[in-house]
N, C-alpha and C positions, 0 to 999 in steps of 0.2 A: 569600449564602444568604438572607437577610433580605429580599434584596430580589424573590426570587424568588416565584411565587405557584401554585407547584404545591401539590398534596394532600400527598403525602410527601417524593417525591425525582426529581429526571428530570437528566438530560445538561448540564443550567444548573448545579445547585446543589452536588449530589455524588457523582451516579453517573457513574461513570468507569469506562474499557475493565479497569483495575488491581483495580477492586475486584468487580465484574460477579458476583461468587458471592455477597456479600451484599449484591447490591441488596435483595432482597425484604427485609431488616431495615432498609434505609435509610429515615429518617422527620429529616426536615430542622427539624420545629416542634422535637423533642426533643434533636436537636444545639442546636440553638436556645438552645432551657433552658438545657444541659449547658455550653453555652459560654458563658453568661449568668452561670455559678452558679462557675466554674474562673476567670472572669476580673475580675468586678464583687462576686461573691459575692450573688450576687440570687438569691434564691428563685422559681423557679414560682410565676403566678398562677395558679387554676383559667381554665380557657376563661370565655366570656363566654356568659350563658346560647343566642343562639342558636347558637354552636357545640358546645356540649351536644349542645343538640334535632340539628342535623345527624348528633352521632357515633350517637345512641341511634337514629335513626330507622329508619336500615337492620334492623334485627332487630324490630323494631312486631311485623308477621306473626306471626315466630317467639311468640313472646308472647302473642297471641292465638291460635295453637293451642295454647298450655299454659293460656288463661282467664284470662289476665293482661292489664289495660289500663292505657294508658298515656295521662296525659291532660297537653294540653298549655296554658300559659295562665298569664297573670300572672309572666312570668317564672320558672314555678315548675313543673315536671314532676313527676306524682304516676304513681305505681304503685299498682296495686291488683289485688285476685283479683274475679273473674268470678263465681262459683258462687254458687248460691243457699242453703248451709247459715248459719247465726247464726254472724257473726266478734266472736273475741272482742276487744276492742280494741285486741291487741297485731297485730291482722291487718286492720287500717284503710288506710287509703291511703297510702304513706308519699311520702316527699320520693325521688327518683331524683336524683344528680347523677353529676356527671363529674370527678375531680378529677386534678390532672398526680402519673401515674405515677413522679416521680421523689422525691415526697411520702408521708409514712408515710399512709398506709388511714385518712381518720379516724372516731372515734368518735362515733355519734350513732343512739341505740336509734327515732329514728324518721324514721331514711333509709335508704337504699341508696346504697352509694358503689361505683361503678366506677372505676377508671383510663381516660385517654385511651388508654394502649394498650391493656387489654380492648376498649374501644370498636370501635378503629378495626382490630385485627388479631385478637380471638380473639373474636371476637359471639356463640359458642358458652360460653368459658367466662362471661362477664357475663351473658347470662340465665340459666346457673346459678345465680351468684350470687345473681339479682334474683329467682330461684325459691325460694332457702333461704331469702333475709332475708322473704318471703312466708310462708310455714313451705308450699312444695309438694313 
């Protein structure tokens, strides 16, 4: 599995004729983890910032129809609101990152944290997110 280099999961790694109804939850990186963590007892590291930037990119758009931009640079992803009224500085640009879903949400009053798997499979609920922690 490890050594394969698909996105989720394909016919190489772990989708088989046997399991075929939940391919669409097969996701090979989070086996990955899971088998990591069951057998060595190794914890998830977060992605590496340009796999971040990969998982967040897809939804950019969606974001900028809500007035939200996303800026990329210094190994450091900032979120911020569009609008022209006076923010007050709890509504500054903050930190976006990506952190592995098998890890508790962390806490940090001046970021946004998503899961890889929001990222990569609910794009809908993580710009919610990234809309609340904005206060939209």
């Amino acid at each position: 599995m490890s050594a394969c280099s698909c996105d989720n999961a394909c016919q190489e790694c772990l989708k088989h004729y046997r399991n075929s109804i939940y391919h669409s939850h097969l996701d090979r990186l989070s086996a990955l983890q899971l088998l990591s963590w069951a057998k060595d007892g190794k914890i998830a590291h977060p992605a590496s910032y340009t796999m971040q930037e990969k998982m967040v990119k897809p939804f950019i758009g969606i974001l900028e129809d809500y007035g939200i931009s996303v800026d990329f640079g210094n190994d450091v992803m900032k979120a911020k609101r569009n609008d022209s009224r006076q923010l007050t500085l709890s509504e500054k640009a903050l930190t976006l990152m990506v952190y592995p879903a098998m890890l508790v949400k962390p806490k940090d009053s001046n970021a946004i944290f998503i899961s890889d798997f929001e990222a990569r499979y609910s794009g809908a609920y993580a710009v919610e997110n990234i809309k609340t922690a904005l206060n939209m």
